[in-house]
C-alpha positions as CSV (number, residue, x, y, z in Angstrom):
1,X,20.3,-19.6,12.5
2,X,22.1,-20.7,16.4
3,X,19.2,-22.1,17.6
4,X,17.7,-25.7,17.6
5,X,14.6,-27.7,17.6
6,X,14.9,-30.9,18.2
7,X,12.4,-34.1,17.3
8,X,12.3,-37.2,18.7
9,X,10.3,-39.5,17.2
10,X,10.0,-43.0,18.9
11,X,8.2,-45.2,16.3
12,X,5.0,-46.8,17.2
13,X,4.7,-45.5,21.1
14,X,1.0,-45.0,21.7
15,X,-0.7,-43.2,24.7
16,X,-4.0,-44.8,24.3
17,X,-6.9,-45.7,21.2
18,X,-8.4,-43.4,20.0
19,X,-12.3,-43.0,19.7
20,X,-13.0,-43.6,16.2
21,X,-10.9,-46.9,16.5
22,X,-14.8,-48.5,17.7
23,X,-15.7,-47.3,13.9
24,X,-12.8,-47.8,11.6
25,X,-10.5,-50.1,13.1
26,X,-11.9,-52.2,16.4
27,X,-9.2,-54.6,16.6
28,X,-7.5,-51.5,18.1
29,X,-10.2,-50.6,20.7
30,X,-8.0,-51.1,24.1
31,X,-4.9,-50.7,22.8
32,X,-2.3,-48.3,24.9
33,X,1.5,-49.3,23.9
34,X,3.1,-47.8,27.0
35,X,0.3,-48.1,29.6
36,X,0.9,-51.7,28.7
37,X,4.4,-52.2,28.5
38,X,4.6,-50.7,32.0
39,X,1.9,-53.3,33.5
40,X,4.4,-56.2,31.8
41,X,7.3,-54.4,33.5
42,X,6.6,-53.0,36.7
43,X,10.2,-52.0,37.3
44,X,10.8,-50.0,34.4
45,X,12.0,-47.2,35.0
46,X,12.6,-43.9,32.6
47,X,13.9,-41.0,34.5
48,X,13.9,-38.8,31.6
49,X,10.8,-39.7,30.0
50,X,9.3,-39.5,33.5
51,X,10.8,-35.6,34.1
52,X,9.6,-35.1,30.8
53,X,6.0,-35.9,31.8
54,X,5.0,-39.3,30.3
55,X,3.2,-39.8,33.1
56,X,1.6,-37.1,33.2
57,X,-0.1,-38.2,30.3
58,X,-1.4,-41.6,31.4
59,X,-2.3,-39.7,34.5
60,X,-1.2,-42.6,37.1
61,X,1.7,-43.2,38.8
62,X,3.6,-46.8,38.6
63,X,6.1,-48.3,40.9
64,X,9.0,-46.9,40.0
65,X,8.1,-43.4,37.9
66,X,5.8,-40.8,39.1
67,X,4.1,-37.9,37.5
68,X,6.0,-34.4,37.5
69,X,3.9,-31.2,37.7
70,X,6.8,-29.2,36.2
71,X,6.7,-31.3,32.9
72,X,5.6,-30.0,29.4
73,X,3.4,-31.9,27.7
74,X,0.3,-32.9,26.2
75,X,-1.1,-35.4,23.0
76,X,-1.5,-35.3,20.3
77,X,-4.2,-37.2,17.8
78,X,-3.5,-38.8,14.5
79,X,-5.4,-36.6,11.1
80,X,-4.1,-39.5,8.5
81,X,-6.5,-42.4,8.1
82,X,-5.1,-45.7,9.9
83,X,-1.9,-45.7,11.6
84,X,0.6,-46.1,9.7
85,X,4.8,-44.8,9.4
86,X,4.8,-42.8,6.4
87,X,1.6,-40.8,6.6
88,X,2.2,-40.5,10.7
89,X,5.4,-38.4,9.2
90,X,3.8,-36.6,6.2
91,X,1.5,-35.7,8.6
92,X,4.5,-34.3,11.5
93,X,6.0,-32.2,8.9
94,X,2.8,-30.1,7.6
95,X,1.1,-32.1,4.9
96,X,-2.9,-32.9,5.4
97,X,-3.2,-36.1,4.5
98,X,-5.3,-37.0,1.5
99,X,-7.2,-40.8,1.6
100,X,-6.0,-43.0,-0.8
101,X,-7.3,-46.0,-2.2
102,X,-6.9,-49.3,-0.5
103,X,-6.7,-52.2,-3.2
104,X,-5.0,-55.6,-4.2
105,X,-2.3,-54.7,-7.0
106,X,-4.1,-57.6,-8.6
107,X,-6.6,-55.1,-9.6
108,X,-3.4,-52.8,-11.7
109,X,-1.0,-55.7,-12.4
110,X,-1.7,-55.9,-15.9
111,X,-1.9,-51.7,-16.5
112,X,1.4,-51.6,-14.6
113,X,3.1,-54.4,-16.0
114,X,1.7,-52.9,-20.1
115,X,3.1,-49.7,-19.2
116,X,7.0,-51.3,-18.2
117,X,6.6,-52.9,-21.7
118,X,6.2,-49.9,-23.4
119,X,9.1,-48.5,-21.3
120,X,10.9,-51.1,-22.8
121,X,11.6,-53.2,-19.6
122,X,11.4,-56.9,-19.4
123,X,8.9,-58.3,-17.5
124,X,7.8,-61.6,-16.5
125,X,4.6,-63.0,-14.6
126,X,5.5,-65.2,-11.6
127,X,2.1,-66.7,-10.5
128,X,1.2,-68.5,-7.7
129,X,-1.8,-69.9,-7.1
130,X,-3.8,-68.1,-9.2
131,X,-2.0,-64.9,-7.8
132,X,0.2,-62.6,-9.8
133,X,3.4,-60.7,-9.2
134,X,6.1,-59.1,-11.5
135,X,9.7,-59.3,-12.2
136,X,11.5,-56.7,-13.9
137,X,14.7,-56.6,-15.6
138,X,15.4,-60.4,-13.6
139,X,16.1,-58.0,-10.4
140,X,13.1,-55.9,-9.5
141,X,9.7,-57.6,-8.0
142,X,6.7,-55.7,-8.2
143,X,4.2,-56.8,-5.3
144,X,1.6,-56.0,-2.7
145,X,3.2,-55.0,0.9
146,X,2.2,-58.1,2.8
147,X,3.7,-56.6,6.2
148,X,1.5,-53.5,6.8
149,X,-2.7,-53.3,6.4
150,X,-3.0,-55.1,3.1
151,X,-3.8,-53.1,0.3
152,X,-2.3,-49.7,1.6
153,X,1.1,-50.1,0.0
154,X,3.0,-51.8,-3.2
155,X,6.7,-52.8,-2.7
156,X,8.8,-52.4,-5.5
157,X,12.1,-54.6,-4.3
158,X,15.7,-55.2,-5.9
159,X,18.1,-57.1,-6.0
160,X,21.0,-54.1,-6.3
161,X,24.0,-56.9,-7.6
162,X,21.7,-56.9,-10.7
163,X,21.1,-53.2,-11.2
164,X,21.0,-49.9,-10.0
165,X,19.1,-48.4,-7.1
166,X,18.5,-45.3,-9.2
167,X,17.1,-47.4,-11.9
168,X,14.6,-49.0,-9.3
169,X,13.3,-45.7,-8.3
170,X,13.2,-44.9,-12.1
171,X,10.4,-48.0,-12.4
172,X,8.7,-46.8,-8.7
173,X,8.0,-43.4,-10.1
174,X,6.0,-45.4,-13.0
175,X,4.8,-47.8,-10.8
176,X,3.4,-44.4,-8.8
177,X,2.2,-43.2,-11.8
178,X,-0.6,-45.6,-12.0
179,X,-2.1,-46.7,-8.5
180,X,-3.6,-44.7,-5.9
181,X,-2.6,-46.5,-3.1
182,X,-0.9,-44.9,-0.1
183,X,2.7,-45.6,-0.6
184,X,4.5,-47.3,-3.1
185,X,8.1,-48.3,-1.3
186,X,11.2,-49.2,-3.6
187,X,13.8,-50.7,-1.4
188,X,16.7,-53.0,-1.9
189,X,19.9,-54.1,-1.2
190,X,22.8,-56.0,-2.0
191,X,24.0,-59.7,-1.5
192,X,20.5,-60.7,-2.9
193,X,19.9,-62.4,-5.7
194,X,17.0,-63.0,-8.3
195,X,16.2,-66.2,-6.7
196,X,16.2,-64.8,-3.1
197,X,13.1,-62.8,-4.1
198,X,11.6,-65.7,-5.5
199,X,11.9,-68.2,-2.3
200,X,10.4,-65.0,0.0
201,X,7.4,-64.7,-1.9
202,X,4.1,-65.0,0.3
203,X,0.6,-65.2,-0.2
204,X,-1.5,-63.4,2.4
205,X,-5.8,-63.1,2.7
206,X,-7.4,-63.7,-0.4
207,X,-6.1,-61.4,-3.3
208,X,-2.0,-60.5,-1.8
209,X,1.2,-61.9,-2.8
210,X,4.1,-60.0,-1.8
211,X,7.9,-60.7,-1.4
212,X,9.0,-60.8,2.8
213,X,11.2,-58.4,2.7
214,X,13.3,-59.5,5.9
215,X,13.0,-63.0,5.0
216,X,14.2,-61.9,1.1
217,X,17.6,-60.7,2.6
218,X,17.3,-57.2,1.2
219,X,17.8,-55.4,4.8
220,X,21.1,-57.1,5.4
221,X,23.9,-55.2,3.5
222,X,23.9,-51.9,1.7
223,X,19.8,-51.2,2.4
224,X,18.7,-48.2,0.3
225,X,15.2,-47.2,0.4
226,X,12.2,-44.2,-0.9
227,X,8.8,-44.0,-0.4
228,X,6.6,-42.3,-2.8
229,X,3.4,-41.0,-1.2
230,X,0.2,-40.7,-2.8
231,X,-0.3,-36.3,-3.3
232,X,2.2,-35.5,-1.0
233,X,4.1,-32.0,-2.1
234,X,7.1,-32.2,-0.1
235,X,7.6,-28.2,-0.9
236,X,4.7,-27.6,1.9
237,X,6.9,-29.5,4.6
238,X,8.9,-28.4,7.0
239,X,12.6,-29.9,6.0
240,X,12.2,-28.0,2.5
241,X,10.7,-24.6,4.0
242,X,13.5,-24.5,6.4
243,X,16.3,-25.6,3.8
244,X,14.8,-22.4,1.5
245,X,15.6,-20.3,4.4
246,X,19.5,-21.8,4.3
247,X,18.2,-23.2,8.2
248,X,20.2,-26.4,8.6
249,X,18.0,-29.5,8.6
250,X,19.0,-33.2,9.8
251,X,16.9,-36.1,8.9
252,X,18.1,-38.8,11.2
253,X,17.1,-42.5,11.2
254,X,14.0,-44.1,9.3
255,X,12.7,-40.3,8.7
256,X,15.7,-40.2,6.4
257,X,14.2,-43.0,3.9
258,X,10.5,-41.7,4.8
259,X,10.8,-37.7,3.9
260,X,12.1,-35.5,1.4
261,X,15.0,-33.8,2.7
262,X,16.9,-32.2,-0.4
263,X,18.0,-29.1,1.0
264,X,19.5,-31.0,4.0
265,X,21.2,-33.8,5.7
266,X,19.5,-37.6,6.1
267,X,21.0,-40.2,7.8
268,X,19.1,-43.8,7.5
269,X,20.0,-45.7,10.5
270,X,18.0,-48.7,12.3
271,X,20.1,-49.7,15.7
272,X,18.7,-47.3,18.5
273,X,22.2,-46.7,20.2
274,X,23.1,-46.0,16.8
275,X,20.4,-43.7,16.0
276,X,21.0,-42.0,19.5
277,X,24.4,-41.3,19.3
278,X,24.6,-39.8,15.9
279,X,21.3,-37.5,17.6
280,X,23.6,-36.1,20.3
281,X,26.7,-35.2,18.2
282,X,24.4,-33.6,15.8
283,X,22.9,-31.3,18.3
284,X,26.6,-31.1,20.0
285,X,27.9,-29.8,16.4
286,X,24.7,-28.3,14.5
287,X,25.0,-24.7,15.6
288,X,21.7,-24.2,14.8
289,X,18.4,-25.7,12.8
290,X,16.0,-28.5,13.1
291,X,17.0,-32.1,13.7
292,X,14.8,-34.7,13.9
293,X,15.3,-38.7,14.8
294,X,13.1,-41.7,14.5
295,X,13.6,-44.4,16.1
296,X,12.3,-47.4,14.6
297,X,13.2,-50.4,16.9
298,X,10.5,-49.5,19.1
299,X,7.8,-50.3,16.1
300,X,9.8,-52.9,15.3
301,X,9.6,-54.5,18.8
302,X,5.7,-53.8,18.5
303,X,5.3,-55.8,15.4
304,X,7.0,-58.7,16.8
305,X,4.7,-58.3,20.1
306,X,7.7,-58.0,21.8
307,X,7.2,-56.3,25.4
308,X,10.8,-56.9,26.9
309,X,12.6,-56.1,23.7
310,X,10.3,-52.6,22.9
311,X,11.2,-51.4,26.7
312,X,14.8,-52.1,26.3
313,X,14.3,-50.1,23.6
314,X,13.1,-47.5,25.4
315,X,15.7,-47.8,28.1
316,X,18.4,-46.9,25.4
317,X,16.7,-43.8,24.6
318,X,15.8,-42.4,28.0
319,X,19.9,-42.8,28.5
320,X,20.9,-40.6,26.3
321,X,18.1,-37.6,26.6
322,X,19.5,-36.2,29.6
323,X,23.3,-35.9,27.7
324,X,20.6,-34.1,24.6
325,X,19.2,-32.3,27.7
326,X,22.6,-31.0,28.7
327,X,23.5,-29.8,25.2
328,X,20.5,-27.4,24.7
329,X,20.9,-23.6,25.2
330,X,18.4,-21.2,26.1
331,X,15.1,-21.1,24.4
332,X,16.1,-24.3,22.4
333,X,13.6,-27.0,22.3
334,X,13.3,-30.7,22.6
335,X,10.1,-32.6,21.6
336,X,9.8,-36.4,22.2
337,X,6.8,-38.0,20.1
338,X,5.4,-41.2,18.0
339,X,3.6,-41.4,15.3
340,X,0.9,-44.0,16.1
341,X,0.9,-46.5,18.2
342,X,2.0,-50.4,18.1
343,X,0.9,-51.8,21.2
344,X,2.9,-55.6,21.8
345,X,0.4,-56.5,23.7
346,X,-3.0,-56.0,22.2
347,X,-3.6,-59.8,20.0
348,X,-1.9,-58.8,16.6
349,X,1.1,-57.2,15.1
350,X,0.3,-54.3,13.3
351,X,0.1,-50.8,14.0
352,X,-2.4,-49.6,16.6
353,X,-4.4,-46.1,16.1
354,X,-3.2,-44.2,19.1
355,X,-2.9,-40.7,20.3
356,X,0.6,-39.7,20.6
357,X,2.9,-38.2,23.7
358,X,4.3,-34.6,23.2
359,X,6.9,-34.1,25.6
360,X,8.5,-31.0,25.4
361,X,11.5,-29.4,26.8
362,X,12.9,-25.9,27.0
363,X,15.4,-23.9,29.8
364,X,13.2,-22.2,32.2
365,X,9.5,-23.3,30.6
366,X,7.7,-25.4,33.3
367,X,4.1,-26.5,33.7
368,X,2.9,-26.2,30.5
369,X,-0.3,-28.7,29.1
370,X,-0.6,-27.7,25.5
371,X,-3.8,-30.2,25.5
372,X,-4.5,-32.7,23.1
373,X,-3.6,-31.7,19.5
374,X,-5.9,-32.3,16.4
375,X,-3.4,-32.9,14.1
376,X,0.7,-34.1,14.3
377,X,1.1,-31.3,12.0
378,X,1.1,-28.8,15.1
379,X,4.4,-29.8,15.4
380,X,5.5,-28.4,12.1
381,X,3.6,-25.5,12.7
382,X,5.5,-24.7,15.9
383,X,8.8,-25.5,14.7
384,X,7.6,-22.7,11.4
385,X,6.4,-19.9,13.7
386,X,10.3,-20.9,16.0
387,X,12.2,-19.9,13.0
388,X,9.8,-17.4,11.7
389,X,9.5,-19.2,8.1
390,X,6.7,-19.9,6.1
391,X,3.8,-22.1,7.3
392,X,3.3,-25.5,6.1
393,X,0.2,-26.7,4.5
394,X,-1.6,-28.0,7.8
395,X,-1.8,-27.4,11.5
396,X,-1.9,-25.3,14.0
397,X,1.2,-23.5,16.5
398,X,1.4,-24.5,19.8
399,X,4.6,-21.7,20.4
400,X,2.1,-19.5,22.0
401,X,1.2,-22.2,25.4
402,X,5.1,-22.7,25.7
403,X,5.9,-18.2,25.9
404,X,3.2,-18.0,27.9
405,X,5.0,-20.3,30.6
406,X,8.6,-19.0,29.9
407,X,9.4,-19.1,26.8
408,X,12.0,-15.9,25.3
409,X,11.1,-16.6,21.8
């Protein structure tokens, strides 16, 4: 297949709250992650996000970018509840996202930690203040997420001196087994030690203790990581559609750790130059297929309501699109989009539930607004109906706006 379609995913880079926000999550109500980075930084400029059209979008013009009425573009809304990484992706590459259940894993501590005993693991309680987490096999604690909405995820983290990453996932799949929570993420790395994941452990609201993952060391050397998500069928997504068809997929960044890829390529990556560069030689040596990037700094920047460090972000991205840009042939695409938003500047450090930028790109399409999307599964829809595949479970194509302007597809 010579042809590509590429994804950009820039982590947490909201367009502006979306209306049920006032119903289901008000602390949102206000938010716009890049309307408000650009009134912190007035001199920002983005010359290839701006050609692109993110202006368009906000529909204003700031000091140093203006809007461009040859630009592709529209929004997209968010279909999963919250806003939140995981589902954001599920949700890009076709699945309809199912609600989970959002609870304390005090309430399925004791099922969880029965069921490891008659698994024959050992496990031991470590309480703390009345609140209860696990510890399996000395390595592997078993814990509430205490760094997204609490209650929406259970960490499963390790110690991987001590043993195996695939025998972590091996207790994740039971722990999986059990709960009906969103995600449950089984990460760790090496360098870390039993008592590391001790001294990290936090208590957070009234019901959570959880490990601190960054404070726990875990990120530091040798990071693996899988997230197992509540009725997801990863057969129904994109990556695995297009591996079926022998189309070359490329999972770069934290996509990789996020989405089932095993037909294809994934390449976990954090650093943004990093992350970039590994983009453009993929697109300079894929002859054809879909490749898609996420870069995560820019959430990361978010959470740590970080307005200078999330547009320097930025800048490192808009730097290498026009070299992408360069690399594309005719009727190749290039789509820059978030996932939700994560506004630095809106009072607290989680997600924010934002519409999304699509920013599109192809050789000789111009002036195309395909409108404000329903679901981020359009996106998978479009890239199914580019390589003529098998639709995904959810979504609708937006191919048809982008022939209509130009398009030889």
């Amino acid at each position: 297949m010579n042809k590509k379609f590429i994804v950009l995913i820039l982590d947490g880079f909201g367009v502006g709250y979306m209306e049920d926000c006032k119903e289901v999550r008000p602390n949102d109500v206000g938010s716009n992650t890049f309307l408000h980075i650009l009134e912190n930084k007035k001199e920002l400029k983005l010359q290839n996000l701006e050609k692109l059209g993110l202006m368009n979008i906000i529909n204003k013009d700031s000091l140093k970018m203006k809007r461009n009425s040859e630009a592709n573009y529209g929004t997209s809304n968010l279909t999963h509840f919250g806003a939140d990484t995981f589902w954001g992706h599920q949700e890009i590459m076709g699945s309809k996202p199912v609600k989970p259940k959002m609870e304390p894993i005090c309430e399925k501590i004791d099922e969880i930690k029965r069921t490891l005993l008659e698994n024959m693991y050992k496990v031991e309680d470590i309480v703390i203040e009345g609140r209860k987490l696990l510890l399996v096999n000395g390595a592997v604690t078993i814990a509430d997420n205490i760094e997204t909405d609490l209650g929406q995820a259970y960490n499963v983290t390790s110690a991987l001196d001590l043993i195996t990453f695939e025998e972590v996932v091996e207790i994740g799949k039971i722990v999986r087994s059990l709960v009906d929570v969103s995600r449950v993420i089984v990460f760790g790395g090496h360098n870390v030690s039993r008592q590391d994941l001790i001294d990290a452990i936090e208590i957070k609201g009234d019901k959570y203790i959880g490990v601190n993952a960054p404070k726990s060391g875990v990120y530091k050397k040798e990071y693996s990581c899988v997230h197992l998500g509540y009725k997801v069928n990863y057969e129904e997504q994109i990556p695995y559609i297009l591996g079926k068809n022998n189309i070359e997929v490329c999972l770069i960044g934290k996509v990789a750790d996020i989405v089932m890829n095993p037909l294809g390529k994934s390449i976990p990556i954090v650093d943004t130059k990093e992350a970039m560069e590994i983009t453009l030689n993929r697109v300079k040596q894929q002859s054809g297929g879909f490749i898609c990037t996420n870069i995560q700094e820019t959430d990361l920047s978010g959470h740590e309501e970080n307005v200078e460090k999330y547009a320097s972000k930025l800048e490192i991205v808009d730097s290498y699109l026009e070299k992408i840009i360069e690399e594309l042939k005719e009727e190749e695409i290039l789509l820059v989009m978030a996932d939700h938003g994560n506004d630095p500047t809106i009072g607290h450090s989680k997600h924010t539930r934002e519409r999304v930028p699509l920013l599109i790109y192809s050789k000789g399409v111009e002036g195309c607004n395909v409108g404000t999307r329903e679901t981020l599964s359009d996106v998978s829809q479009t890239i199914a109906e580019y390589f003529n595949v098998d639709k995904p479970q959810n979504g609708a194509s937006f191919l048809g706006e982008l022939k209509r302007v130009g398009l030889n597809n």
